[in-house]
C-alpha positions in Angstrom: 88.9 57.0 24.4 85.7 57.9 26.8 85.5 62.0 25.5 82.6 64.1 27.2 80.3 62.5 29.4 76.6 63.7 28.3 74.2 62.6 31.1 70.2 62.4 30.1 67.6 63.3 32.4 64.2 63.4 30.2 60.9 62.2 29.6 62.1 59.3 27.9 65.5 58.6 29.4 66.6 58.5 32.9 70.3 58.5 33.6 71.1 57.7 30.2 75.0 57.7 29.5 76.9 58.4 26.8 80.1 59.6 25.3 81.1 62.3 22.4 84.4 60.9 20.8 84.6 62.4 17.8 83.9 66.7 16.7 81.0 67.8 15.9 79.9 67.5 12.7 82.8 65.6 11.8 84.2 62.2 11.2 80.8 60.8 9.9 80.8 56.8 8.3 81.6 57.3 4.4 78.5 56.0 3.7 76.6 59.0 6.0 76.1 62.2 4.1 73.3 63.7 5.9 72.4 67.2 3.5 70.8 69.1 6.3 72.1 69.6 10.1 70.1 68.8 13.2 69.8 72.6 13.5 69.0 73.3 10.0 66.1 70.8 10.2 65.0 72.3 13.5 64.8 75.1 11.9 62.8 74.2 8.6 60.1 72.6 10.7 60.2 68.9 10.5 58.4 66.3 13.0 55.4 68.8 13.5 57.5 70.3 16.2 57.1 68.0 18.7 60.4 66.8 18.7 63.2 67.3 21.1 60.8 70.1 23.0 61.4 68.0 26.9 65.5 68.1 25.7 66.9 70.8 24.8 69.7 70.6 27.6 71.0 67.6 26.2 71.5 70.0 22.3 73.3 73.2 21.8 70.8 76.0 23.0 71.5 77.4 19.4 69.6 74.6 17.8 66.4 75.8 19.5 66.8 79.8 18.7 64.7 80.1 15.5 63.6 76.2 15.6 59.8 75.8 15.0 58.5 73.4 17.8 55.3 73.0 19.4 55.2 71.4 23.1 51.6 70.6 23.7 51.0 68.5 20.3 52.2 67.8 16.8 51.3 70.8 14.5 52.1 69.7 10.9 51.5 73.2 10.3 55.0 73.6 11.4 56.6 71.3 9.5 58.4 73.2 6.4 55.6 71.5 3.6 52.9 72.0 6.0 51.7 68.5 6.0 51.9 65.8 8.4 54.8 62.8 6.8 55.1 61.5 10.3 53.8 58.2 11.8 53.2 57.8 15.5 56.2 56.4 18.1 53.9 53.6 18.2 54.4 52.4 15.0 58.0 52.7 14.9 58.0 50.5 18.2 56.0 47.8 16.7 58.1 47.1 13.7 61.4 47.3 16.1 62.9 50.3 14.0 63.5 51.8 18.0 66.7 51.2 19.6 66.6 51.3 23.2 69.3 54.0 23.2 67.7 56.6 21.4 63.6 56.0 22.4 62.9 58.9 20.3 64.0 57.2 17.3 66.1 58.1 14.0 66.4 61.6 14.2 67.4 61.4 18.1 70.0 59.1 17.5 71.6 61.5 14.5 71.4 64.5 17.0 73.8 62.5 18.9 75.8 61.3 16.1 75.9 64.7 14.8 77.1 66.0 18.1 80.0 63.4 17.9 78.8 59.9 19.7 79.2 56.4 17.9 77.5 53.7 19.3 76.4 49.7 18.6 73.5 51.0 16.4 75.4 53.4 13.9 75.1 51.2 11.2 71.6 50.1 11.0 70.7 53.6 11.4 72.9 54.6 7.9 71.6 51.9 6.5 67.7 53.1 7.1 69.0 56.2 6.3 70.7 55.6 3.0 66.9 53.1 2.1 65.1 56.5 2.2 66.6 57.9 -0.8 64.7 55.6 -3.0 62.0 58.8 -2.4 64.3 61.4 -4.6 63.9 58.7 -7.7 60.1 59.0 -6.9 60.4 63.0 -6.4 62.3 63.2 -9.8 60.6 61.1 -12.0 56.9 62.5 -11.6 57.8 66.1 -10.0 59.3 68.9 -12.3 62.4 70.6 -10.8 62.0 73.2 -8.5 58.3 72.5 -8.2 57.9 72.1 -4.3 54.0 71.6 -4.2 54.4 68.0 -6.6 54.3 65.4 -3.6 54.8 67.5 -0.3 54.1 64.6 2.1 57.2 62.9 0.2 59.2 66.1 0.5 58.6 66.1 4.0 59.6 62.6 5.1 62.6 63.3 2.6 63.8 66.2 5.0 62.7 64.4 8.4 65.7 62.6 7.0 68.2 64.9 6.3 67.9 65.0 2.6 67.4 68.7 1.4 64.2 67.9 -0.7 63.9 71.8 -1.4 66.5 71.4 -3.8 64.9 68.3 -5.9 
């Protein structure tokens, strides 16, 4: 089963092809239980607000109404802890974490999941996803409950990832 035809036309991607075959929001891997949606993060400030500011045709056009993004550079001042947990595309090149289908990296490809695509990289992507909650061990152990100032940087990457950190 094909299911909607998304076309991409970006900075990153031309002509890019894929296919939503399952709903939205639903029919995730078992082992995928992402706390936060793509909107919700949007929202919260995550990535500096750089991401996803040259796509927003490819997204719902509701994801962008109160999402805090920043075209011109990466403003950790957006970001919902107000510091900077992100390292540069760069990086995440050299150590092969990009798949050529999603340039933009993890959270690119879970917009897309999110919106209903499965593709050849699902799997290693849950499976970098699931390696990030060794972070809410660290967050629990030396941070007291509700106390979101104790290890904001750690916070932060914790929600780049979809884990609600505000709650830890």
């Amino acid at each position: 089963m094909k299911g909607k035809k998304v076309v991409v036309n970006d900075l990153m991607q031309t002509d890019y092809v894929y296919y939503l075959t399952e709903p939205v929001g639903e029919n995730f891997d078992p082992e995928f239980k992402p706390e936060l949606t793509p909107k919700e993060l949007l929202e919260l400030g995550v990535f500096g607000g750089k991401y996803l500011t040259d796509c927003r045709d490819e997204f719902p056009a509701d994801w962008f109404e109160n999402a805090k993004l920043c075209h011109e550079f990466h403003d950790p001042k957006l970001n919902f802890f107000g510091v900077n947990a992100s390292k540069p595309l760069s990086y995440w090149r050299e150590k092969g974490w990009i798949h050529s289908d999603d340039p933009r990296g993890w959270f690119q490809w879970y917009c897309r999941y999110y919106l209903g695509r499965r593709g050849p990289d699902d799997q290693r992507q849950i499976k970098r996803w699931k390696a990030i909650a060794r972070h809410i061990g660290q967050l629990r152990k030396n941070c007291p409950e509700g106390v979101l100032s104790c290890r904001r940087k750690q916070r932060q990457a914790l929600l780049h990832w979809a884990y609600d950190s505000r709650k830890m």
